[in-house]
Residue, then its C-alpha position, 0 to 999 in steps of 0.5 A: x500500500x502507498x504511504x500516506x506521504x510517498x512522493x516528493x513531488x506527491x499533492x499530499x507532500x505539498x500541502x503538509x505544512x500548509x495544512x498542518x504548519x500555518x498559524x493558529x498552530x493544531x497543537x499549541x506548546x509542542x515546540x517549546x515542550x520539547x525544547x526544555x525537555x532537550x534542555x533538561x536531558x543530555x545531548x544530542x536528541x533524536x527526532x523520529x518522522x522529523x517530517x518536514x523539519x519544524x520541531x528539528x529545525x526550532x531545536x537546531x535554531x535553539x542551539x540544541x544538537x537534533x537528527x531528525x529521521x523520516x521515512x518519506x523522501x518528500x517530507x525530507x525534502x522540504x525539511x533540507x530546504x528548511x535547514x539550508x535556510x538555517x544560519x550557518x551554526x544552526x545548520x551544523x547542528x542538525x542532521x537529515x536522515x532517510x530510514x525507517x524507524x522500525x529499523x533503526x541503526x545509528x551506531x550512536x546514542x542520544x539524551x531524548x527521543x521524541x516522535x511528535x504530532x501522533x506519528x507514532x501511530x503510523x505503527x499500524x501494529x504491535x509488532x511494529x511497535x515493540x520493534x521501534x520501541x526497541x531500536x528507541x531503547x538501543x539509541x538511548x544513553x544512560x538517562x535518556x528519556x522517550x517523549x511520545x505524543x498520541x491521542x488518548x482515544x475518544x470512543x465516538x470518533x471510532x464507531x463510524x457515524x458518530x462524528x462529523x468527518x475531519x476537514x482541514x484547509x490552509x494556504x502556502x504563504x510563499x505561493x499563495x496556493x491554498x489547500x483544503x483536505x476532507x475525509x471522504x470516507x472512515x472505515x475501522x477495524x476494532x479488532x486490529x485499532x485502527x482508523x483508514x480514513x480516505x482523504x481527499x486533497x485539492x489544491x487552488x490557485x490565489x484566484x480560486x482555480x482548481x490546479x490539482x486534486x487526488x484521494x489516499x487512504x492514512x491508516x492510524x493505530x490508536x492505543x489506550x492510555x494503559x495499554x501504552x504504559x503496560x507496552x512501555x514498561x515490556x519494552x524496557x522504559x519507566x514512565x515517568x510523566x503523562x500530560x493532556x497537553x503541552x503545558x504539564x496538564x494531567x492525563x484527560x479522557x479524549x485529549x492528547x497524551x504526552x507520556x515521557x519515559x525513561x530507560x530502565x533497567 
């Protein structure tokens, strides 16, 4: 199956950062969470599904030594074009890499990991989990920590019918293109937790012409709040914090969960 954003030159890609990057932000507080946890731990930090470079390339700006790690060449490509616009010591400090992180090998350790913004539900199964979690665990330095960023599912949105299906739309301010995404269609597998929802993506002109449109199916894996600290604690970590949201809230049914952990044993 496609990924969700295969392609560098892919409609998906495009509209990434229009869709998910322009102010008001949709998760507000992430960047400057991460960047006192960065301070808080030892360096450098490892960023997994960086995407297109806004977390890695703030850190780098904030003098924090960060390699972000994405899948996608598309994405990568616009995270390069973010980091070349860097000034020159902010550059020096952050590293792009292409890999998967369920295969994770870079003979080296680092003070934090983070997967930001629900990627780490891009793991469609727990395998594939349990794999990635373990390649974390390698990665981390004695005292590292893992900061993971999901949703804490809320049951309505998973029972077709019940909720109004997402739309987003934004514009790019350098082309003054305008994107707008909706989900056509939600289909799920309670068994397997999982979401595949099939987007539609069109893309405008500043005068309102319709320059391009295309549909892709993103599947997501949700996990429950326990069920992600009992999977932490198989796979080598100690949870030590849990948040509904990037100013220190206590976990809230529905909401985002922030659960950050460190290496034990």
């Amino acid at each position: 199956m496609q990924r969700f954003y295969e392609g560098g030159s892919s409609l998906f890609v495009r509209a990434y950062d229009a869709l998910h990057h322009q102010p008001p932000p949709p998760i507000v507080g992430d960047v400057a969470f991460y960047r006192q946890l960065a301070r808080d731990c030892a360096a450098p930090v490892l960023e997994l599904a960086c995407g297109t470079g806004r977390i890695a390339a703030a850190l780098a700006e904030d003098g924090i030594d960060i390699t972000g790690i994405d899948i996608s060449d598309g994405m990568l490509a616009i995270a390069q074009r973010k980091r070349q616009a860097l000034p020159e010591a902010a550059r020096e400090r952050l590293m792009l890499i292409a890999g998967d992180m369920r295969e994770l090998h870079l003979d080296r350790q680092f003070g934090l990991i983070i997967v930001a913004y629900r990627s780490f539900q891009n793991l469609l199964t727990i395998d594939h989990q349990r794999r990635t979690l373990a390649a974390m665990r390698r990665h981390l330095a004695p005292g590292g920590h893992l900061a993971l960023h999901l949703f804490d599912p809320r049951v309505d949105l998973l029972i077709e019918g019940l909720a109004a299906l997402p739309r987003v739309s934004g514009t790019d301010p350098a082309t003054q293109r305008r994107y707008a995404g909706e989900v056509l269609r939600a289909r799920f597998d309670h068994m397997a937790q999982l979401r595949h929802d099939l987007w539609q993506y069109t893309e405008f002109s500043a005068a309102g012409d319709i320059l391009d449109q295309a549909t892709r199916e993103m599947s997501l894996r949700w996990t429950w709040r326990w069920e992600l600290r009992h999977l932490l604690e198989l796979c080598g970590f100690a949870v030590e914090a849990a948040y509904s949201d990037f100013v220190g809230s206590p976990p809230v049914y529905g909401r985002e969960l922030i659960v950050v952990a460190r290496a034990s044993g």
